[in-house]
VEXDREN-2710 file (C-alpha; in Angstrom, 1 decimal):
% VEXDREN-2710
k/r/px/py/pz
1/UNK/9.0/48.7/122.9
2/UNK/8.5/51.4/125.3
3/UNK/11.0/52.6/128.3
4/UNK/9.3/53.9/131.5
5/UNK/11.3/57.3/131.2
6/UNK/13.3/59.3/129.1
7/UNK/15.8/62.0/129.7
8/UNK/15.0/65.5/127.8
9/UNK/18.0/67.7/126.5
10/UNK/18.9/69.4/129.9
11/UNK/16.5/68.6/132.0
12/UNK/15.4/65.4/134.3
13/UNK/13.8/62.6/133.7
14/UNK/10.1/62.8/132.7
15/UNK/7.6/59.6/133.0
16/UNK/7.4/58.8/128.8
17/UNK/4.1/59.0/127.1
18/UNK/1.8/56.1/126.3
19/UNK/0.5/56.7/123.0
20/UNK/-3.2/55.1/121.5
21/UNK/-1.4/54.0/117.8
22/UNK/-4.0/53.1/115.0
23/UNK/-2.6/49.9/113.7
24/UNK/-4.6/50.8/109.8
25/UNK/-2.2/53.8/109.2
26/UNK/0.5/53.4/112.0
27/UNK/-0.2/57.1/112.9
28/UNK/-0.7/58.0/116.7
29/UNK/-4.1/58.8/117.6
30/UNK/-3.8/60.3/121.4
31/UNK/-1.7/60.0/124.3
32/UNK/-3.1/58.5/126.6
33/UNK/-1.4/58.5/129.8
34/UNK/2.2/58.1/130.7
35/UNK/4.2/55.4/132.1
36/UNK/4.0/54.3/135.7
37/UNK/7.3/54.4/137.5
38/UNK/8.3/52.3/140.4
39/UNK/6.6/54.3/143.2
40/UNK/3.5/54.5/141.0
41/UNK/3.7/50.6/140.6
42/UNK/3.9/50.9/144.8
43/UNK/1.3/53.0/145.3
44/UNK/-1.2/51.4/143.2
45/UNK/-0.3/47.8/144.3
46/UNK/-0.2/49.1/148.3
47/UNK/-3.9/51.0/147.9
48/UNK/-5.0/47.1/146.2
49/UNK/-3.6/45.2/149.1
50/UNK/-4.8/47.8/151.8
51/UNK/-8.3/47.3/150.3
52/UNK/-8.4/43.4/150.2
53/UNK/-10.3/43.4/153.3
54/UNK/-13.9/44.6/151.7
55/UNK/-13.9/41.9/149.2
56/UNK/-14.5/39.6/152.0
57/UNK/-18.5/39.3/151.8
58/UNK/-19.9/37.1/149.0
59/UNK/-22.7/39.0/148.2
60/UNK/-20.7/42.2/147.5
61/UNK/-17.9/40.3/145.4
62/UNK/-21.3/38.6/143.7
63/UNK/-23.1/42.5/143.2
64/UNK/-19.7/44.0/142.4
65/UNK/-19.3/41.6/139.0
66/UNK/-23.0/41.5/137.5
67/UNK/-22.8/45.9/138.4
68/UNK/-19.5/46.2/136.4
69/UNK/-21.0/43.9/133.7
70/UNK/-24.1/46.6/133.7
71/UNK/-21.4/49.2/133.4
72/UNK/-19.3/48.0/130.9
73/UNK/-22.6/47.1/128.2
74/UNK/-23.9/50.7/129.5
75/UNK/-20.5/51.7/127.6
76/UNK/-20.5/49.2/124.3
77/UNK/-20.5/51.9/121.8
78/UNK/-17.3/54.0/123.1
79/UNK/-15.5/50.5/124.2
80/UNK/-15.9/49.3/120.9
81/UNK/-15.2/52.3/118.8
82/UNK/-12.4/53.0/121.0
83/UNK/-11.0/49.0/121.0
84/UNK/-11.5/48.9/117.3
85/UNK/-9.5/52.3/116.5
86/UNK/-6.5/50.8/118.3
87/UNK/-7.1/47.4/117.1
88/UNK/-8.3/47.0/113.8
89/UNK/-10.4/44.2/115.0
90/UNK/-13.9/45.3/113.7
91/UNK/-16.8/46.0/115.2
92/UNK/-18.6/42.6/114.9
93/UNK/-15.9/40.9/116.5
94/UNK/-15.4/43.5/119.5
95/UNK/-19.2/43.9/120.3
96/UNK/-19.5/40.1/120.3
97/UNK/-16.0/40.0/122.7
98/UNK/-17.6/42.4/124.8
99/UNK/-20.5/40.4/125.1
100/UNK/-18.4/37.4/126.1
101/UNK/-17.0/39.7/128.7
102/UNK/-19.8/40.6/130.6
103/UNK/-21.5/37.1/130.5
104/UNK/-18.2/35.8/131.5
105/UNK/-18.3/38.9/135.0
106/UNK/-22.3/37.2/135.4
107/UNK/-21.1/33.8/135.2
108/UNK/-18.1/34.4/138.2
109/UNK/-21.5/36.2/139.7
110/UNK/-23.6/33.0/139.7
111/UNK/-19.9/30.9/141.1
112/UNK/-19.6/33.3/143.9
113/UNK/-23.4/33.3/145.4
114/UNK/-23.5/29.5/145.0
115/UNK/-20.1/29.0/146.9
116/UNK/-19.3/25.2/145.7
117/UNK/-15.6/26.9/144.8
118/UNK/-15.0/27.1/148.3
119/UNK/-14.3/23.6/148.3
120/UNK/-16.1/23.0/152.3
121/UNK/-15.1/20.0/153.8
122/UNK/-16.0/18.8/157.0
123/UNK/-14.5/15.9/159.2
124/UNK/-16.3/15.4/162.7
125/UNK/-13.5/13.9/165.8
126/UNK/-13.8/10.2/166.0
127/UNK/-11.8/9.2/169.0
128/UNK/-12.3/5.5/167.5
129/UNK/-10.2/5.8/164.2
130/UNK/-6.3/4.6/164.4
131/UNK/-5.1/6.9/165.0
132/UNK/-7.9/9.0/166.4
133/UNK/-9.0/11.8/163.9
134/UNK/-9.6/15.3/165.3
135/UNK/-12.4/18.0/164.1
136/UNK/-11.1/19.0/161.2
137/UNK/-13.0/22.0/158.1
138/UNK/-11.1/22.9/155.5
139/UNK/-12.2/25.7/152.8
140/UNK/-10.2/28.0/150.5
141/UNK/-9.3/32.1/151.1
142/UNK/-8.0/34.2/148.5
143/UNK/-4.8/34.9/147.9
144/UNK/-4.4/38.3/148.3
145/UNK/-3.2/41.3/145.3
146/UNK/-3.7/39.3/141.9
147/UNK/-1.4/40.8/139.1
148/UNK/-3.2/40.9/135.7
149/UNK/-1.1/41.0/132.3
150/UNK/-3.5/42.1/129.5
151/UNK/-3.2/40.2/126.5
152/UNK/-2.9/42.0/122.6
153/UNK/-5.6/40.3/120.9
154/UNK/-8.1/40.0/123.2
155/UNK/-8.8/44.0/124.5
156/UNK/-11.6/42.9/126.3
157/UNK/-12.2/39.5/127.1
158/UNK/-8.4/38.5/127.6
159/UNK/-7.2/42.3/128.9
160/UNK/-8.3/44.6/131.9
161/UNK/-11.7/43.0/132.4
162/UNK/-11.3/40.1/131.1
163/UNK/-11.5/36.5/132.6
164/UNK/-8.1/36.9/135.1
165/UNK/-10.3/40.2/136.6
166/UNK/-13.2/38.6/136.7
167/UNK/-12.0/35.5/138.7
168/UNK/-9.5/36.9/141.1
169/UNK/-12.4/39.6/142.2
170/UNK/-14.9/36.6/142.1
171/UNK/-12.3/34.8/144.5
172/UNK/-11.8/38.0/146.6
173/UNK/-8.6/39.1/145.5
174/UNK/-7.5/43.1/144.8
175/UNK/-6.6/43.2/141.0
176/UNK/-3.8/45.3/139.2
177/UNK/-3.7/45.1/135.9
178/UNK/-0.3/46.0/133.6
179/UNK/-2.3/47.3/130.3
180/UNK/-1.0/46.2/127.1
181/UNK/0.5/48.7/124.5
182/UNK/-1.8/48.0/121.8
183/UNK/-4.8/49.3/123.4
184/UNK/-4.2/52.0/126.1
185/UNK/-7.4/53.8/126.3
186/UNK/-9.7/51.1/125.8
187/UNK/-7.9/49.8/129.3
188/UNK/-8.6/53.2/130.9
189/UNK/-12.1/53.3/129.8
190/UNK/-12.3/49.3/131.1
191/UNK/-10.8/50.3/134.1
192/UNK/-13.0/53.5/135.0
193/UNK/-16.0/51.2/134.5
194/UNK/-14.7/48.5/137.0
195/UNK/-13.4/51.2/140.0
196/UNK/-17.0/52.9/138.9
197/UNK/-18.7/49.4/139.9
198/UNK/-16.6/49.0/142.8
199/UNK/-17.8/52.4/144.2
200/UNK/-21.4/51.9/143.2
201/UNK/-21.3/48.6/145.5
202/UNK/-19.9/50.6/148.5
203/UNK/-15.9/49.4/148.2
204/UNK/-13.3/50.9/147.5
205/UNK/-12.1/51.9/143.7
206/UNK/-8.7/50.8/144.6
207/UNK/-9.6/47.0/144.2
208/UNK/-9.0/47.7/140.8
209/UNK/-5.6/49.6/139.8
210/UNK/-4.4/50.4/136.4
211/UNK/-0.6/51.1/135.5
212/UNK/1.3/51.1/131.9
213/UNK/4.8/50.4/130.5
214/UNK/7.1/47.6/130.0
215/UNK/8.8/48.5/133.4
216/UNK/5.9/48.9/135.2
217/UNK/5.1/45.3/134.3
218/UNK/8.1/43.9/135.8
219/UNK/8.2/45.8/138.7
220/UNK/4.4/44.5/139.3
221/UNK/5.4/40.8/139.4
222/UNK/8.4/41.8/141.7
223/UNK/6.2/43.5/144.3
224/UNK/6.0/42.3/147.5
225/UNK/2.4/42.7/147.9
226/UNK/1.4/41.0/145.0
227/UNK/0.7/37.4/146.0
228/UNK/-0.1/35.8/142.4
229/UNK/-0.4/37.0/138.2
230/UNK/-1.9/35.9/135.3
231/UNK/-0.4/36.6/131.6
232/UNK/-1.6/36.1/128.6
233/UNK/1.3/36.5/125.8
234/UNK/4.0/35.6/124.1
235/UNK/6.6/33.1/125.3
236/UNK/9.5/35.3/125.8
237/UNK/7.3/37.8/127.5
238/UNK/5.7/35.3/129.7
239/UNK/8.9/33.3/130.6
240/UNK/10.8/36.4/131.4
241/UNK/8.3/37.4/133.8
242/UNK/7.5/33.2/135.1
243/UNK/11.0/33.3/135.8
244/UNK/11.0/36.8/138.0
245/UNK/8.0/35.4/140.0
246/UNK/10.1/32.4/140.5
247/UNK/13.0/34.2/141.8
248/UNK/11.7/36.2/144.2
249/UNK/12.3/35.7/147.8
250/UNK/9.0/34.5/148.2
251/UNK/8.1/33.2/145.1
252/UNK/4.4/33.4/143.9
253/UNK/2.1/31.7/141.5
254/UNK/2.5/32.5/137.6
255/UNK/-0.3/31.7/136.0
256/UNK/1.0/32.4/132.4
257/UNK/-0.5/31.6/128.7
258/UNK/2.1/31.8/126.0
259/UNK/2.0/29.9/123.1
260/UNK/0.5/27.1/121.2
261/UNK/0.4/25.4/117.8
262/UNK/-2.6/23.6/118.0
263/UNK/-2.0/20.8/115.7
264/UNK/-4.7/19.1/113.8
265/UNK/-4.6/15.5/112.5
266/UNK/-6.8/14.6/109.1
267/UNK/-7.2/10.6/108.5
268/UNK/-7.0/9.5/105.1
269/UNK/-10.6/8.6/105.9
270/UNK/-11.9/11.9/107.1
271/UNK/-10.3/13.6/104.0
272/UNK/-12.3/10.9/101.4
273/UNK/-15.2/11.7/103.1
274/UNK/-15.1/15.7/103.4
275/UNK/-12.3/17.0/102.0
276/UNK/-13.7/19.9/100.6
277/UNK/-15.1/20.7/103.9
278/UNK/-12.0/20.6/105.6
279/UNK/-10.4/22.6/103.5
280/UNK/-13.0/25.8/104.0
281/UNK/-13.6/24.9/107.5
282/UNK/-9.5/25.0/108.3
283/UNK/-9.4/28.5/106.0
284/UNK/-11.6/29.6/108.1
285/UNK/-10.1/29.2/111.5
286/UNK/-7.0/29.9/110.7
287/UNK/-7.5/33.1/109.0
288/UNK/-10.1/34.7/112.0
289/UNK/-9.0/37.8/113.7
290/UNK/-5.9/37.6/110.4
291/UNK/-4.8/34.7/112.4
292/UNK/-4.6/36.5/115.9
293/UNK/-6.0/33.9/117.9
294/UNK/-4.0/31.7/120.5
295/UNK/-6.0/28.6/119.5
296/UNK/-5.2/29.6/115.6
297/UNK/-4.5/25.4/113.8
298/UNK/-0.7/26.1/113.1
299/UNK/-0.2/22.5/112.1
300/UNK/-2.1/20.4/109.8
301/UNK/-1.3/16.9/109.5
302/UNK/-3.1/15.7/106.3
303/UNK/-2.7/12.5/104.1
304/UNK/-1.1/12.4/100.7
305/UNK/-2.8/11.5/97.3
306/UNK/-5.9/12.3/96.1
307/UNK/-8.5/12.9/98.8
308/UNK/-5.4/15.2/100.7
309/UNK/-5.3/16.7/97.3
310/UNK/-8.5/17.8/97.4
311/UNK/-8.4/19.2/100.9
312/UNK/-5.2/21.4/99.7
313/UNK/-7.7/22.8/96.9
314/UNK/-9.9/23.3/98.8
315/UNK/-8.1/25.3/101.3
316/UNK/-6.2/27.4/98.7
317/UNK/-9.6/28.2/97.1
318/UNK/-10.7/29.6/100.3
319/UNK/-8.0/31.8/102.0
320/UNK/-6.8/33.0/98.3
321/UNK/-10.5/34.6/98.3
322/UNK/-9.6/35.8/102.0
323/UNK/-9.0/39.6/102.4
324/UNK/-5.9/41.3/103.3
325/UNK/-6.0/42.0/107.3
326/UNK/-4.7/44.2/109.9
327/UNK/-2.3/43.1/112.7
328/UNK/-1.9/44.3/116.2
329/UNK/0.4/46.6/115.6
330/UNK/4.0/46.9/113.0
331/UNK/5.9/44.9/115.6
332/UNK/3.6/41.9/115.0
333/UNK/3.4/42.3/111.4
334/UNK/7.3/42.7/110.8
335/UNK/7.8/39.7/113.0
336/UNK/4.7/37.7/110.9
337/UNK/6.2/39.2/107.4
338/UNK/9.8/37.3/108.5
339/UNK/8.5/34.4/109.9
340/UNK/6.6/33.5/106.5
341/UNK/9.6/34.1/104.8
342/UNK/11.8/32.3/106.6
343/UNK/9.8/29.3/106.8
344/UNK/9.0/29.6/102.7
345/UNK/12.2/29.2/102.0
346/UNK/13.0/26.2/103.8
347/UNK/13.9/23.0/101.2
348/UNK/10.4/20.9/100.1
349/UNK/8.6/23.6/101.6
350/UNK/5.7/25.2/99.0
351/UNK/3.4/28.1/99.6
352/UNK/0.2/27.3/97.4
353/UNK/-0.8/30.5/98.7
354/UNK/2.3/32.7/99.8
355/UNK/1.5/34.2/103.0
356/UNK/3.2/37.5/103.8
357/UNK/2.6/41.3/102.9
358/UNK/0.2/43.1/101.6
359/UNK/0.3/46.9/101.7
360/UNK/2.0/49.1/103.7
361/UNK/-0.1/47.8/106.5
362/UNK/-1.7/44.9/106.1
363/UNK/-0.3/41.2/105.6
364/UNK/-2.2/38.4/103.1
365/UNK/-3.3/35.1/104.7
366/UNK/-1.6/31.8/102.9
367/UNK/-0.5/28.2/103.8
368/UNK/2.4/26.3/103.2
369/UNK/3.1/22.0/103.1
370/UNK/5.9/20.0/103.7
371/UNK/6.4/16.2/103.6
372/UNK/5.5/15.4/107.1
373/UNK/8.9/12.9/107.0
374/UNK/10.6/16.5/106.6
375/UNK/9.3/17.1/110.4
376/UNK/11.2/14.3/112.1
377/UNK/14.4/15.4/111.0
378/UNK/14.5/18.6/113.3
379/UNK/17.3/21.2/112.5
380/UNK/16.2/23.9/110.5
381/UNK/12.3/22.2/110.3
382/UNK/12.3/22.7/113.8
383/UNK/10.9/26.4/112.7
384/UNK/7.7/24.9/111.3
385/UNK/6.6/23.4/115.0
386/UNK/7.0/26.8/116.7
387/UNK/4.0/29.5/116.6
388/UNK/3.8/31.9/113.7
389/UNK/1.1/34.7/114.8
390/UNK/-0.9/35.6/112.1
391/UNK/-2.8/34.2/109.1
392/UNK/-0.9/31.4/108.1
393/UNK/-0.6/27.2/108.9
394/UNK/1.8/24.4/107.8
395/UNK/0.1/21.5/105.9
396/UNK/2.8/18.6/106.6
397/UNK/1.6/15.8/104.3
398/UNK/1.9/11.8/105.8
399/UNK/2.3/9.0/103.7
400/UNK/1.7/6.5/107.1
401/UNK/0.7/6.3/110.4
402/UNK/4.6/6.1/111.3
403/UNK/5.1/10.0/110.1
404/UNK/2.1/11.0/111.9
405/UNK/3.6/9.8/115.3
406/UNK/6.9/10.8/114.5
407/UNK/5.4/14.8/113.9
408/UNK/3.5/14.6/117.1
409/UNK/6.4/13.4/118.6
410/UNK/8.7/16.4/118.0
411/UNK/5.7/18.7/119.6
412/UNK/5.7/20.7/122.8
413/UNK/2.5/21.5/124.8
414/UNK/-0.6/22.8/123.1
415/UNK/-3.9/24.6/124.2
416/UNK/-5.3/22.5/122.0
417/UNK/-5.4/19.3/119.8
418/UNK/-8.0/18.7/116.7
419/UNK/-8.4/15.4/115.0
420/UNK/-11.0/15.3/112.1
421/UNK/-12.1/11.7/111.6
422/UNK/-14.4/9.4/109.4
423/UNK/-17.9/8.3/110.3
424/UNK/-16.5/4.6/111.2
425/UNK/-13.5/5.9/113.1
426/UNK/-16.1/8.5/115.1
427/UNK/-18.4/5.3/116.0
428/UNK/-15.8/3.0/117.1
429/UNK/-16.5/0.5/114.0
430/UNK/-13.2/1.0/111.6
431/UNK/-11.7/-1.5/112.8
432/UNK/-8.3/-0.6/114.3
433/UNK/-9.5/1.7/117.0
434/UNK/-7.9/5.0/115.0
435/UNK/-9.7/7.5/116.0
436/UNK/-9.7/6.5/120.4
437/UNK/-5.9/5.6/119.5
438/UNK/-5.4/9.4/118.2
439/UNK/-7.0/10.9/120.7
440/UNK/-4.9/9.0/123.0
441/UNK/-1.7/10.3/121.1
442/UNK/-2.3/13.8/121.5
443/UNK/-4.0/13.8/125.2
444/UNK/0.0/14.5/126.7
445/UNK/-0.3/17.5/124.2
446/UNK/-2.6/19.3/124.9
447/UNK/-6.0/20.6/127.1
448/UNK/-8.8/20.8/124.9
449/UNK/-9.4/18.1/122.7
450/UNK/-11.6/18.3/120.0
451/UNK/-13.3/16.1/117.1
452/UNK/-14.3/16.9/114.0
453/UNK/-14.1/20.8/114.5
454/UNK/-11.5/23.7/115.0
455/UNK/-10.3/25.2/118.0
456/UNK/-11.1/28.7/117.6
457/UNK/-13.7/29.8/119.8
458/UNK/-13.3/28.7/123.5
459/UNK/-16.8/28.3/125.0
460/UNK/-17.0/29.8/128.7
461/UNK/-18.3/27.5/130.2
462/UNK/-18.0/25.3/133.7
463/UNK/-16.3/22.0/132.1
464/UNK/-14.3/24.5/129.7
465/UNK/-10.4/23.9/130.0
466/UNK/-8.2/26.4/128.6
467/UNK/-4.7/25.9/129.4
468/UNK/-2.4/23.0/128.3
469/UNK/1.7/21.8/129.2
470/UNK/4.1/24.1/128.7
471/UNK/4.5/26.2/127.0
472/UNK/0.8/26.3/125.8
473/UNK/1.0/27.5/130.2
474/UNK/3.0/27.3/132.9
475/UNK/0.9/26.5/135.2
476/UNK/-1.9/22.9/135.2
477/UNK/-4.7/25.7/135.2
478/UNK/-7.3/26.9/133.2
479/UNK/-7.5/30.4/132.2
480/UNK/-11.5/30.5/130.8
481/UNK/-14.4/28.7/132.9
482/UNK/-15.4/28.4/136.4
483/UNK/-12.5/26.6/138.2
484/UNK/-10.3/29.7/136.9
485/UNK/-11.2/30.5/140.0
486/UNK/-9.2/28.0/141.9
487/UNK/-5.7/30.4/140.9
488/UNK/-6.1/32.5/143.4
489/UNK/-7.0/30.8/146.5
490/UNK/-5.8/28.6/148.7
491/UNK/-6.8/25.8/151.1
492/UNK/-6.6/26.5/155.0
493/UNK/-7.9/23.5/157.4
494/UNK/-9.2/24.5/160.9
495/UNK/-8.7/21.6/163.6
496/UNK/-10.5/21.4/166.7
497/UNK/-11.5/25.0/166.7
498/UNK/-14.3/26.2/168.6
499/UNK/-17.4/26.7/166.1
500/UNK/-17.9/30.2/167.4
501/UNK/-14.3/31.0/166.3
502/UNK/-14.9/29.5/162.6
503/UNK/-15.2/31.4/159.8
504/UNK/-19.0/31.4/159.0
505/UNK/-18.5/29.1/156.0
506/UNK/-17.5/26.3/158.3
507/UNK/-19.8/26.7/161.0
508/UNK/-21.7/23.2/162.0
509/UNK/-25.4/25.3/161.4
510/UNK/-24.5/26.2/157.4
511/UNK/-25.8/29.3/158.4
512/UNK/-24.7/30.3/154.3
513/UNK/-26.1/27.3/153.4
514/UNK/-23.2/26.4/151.6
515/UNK/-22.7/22.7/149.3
516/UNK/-19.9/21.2/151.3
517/UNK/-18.8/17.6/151.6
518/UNK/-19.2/16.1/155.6
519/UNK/-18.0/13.0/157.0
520/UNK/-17.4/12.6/153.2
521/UNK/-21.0/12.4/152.2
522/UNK/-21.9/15.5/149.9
523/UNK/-24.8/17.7/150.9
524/UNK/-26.1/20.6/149.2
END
């Protein structure tokens, strides 16, 4: 979408703009900045890595996150007038994402000045085991420079200081972050805020860098500073850069989020029960943000007849009443305007409420079902079991428990996985275990597992997992929650080292007073 230079008539090459776009009209606001080039992409990454070495005192990192929070809620009305301008998101939702931002910069805070992430473990010599054990302490450094690829939907809580910031600078690692296109200065004005924090702390600004373009991006996760990177994206984004991290000569950890369908399971009980319910709860979900969530229900697995009847009218009631919304940006809504088509036109597939256009900028939520039998066959039905981003879902209709394992068996890797059940299946007392067996099927698919409600929304919180097989990630991580952390450290053991030579973390005294396990008993 953008090239990091361009050649004007008789002269040389010139860094290209980076233009602030208002998705409503498709007009360009500002420009912004311009494109980093390779040596900018070195510079910035070589200043992160040179200051790595102040973010090694907890109580710094810990001041550092709660002062940038301060900072950045200091700054709601410009972050969100500026976020919504280049978003179209709305003002609700943005003041409520950057809310989630800063509690989430608190939270890593709290992690950081309580220490359990460091993982201390503590095994005293004992020249009586066989074989005889030495002194052995084992904790967990950072990694070092920590490359962060802001996500479209999220220009807040998924972009510049979002969760990936907040947990590499909780874990002591430099950040530079490649800013998405769809939001330019709302990822300076993030940025300024963060090196502004830094400063007020007494390090260096240059533990947070800032660089734009689609080349810049790539040469980030090719640098040989840059010892790890999160993504959050789209899976031909996301694999193109997974595989560049792979291939380098030392590869590094890729930490990438970048796609999911979410599927959702209704039992033939559930549906006699609440189908109406269902039905406005699942318009609901699937039509926030215009369908711009990752955990957006993509696929609906819902029983024929009556009671799935119902739930169908239900659901068409609600999203035909739904407004017409904005997208990202024209890529996204050409690519969301095709996909609907395409999909609509399949054989047996109906569109209750046609998803697809609206104006010159906006698109109209809808739905479409199939026979779920349709979904076994792959071929050309293979397009209903890949991601559509925007506001629509497939409602696959099952005759039999038969077609509902044959759809789930044709999925890939989820974030998450929904199944809405009856009241016996919930309490264990229908009879043929349904609603444990279920949730057995779709553990393998997915990392968040929920029960009678929809995935959008993803709680930060420290038992939250959000991540899931690929290609929901590419990596067994979590992206939200405190044990995001753990992506950018490492384990080093120490073994019959002198204590005055430890790190203080693994000193016998605790002088941090630290939770750590020893001799495999837990203390603190």
């Amino acid at each position: 979408m953008f090239r990091p230079e361009h050649e004007p008539p008789g002269g040389p090459a010139v860094p290209a703009p980076v233009w602030s776009v208002d998705p409503r009209t498709g007009k360009q606001r500002e420009q912004v900045t311009v494109e980093a080039t390779a040596e900018d992409v070195d510079r910035v990454v070589r200043a992160a890595h040179a200051a790595r070495g102040t973010l090694a005192d907890r109580t710094v990192r810990a001041a550092l996150l709660r002062t940038a929070a301060e900072l950045l809620a200091a700054e709601t009305e410009k972050l969100v007038a500026t976020a919504d301008a280049e978003t179209a998101l709305g003002t609700a939702r943005l003041t409520g994402e950057l809310g989630r931002t800063t509690y989430q910069l608190r939270a890593f805070a709290d992690l950081v000045d309580e220490g359990g992430y460091l993982d201390v473990r503590i095994d005293h010599a004992d020249p009586a085991l066989a074989p005889p054990r030495p002194d052995l302490r084992r904790y967990k450094v950072p990694l070092g420079v920590v490359a962060v690829y802001s996500a479209s939907n999220f220009p807040l809580a998924f972009s510049v200081p979002g969760g990936d910031t907040a947990s590499a600078l909780a874990a002591g690692c430099p950040v530079v972050v490649k800013a998405h296109p769809d939001h330019p200065a709302t990822s300076e004005l993030a940025a300024a805020a963060l090196r502004a924090a830094a400063e007020r702390v007494g390090l260096p600004a240059d533990i947070v860098g800032l660089v734009h373009g689609f080349e810049a991006g790539v040469a980030l996760v090719r640098h040989e500073l840059v010892a790890a990177a999160g993504f959050t994206g789209s899976i031909r984004g996301g694999r193109a850069l997974f595989d560049a991290a792979a291939a380098r000569p030392r590869p590094i950890p890729f930490h990438g989020e970048l796609g999911s369908l979410n599927p959702v399971v209704v039992t033939a009980a559930a549906a006699d029960e609440r189908a109406e319910q269902i039905g406005a709860g699942l318009a609901a979900s699937m039509t926030l943000g215009a369908g711009q969530f990752c955990v957006k229900p993509g696929l609906v697995l819902a029983p024929a007849g009556e009671s799935g009847d119902r739930l169908v009218a239900s659901l068409a009631e609600a999203v035909d009443a739904t407004a017409d919304g904005v997208l990202l940006d024209s890529r996204m809504r050409d690519a969301f305007v095709a996909g609907a088509r395409e999909r609509a036109e399949l054989p047996e597939v109906e569109a209750p409420v046609r998803p697809g256009p609206g104006d010159e900028h906006t698109v109209s939520a809808g739905f479409l079902t199939v026979p779920a039998a349709r979904l076994a066959e792959g071929g050309p039905y293979d397009l209903l079991l890949e991601e559509c981003f925007g506001p629509v879902t497939v409602i696959a209709r099952y005759t039999d428990d038969s077609e509902v394992g044959a759809a789930l068996g044709r999925l890939a890797g989820n974030l998450t996985a929904t199944v809405q059940l009856g009241a016996d299946e919930c309490a264990g007392t229908d009879g043929a275990g349904r609603g444990a067996r279920l949730l057995a099927d779709l553990t393998p698919l997915a990392g968040r597992l929920l029960v009678n409600g929809w995935p959008t929304g993803v709680a930060v919180a420290p038992a939250q997992h959000h991540g899931g097989p690929y290609p929901a990630t590419t990596s067994t991580s979590t992206s939200v929650g405190g044990t995001a952390i753990e992506r950018w450290l490492r384990p080093v053991a120490y073994q019959d080292t002198p204590d005055a030579l430890l790190p203080e973390e693994l000193r016998e005294a605790n002088p941090q007073r630290l939770p750590r396990q020893v001799d495999g008993v837990r203390e603190g």
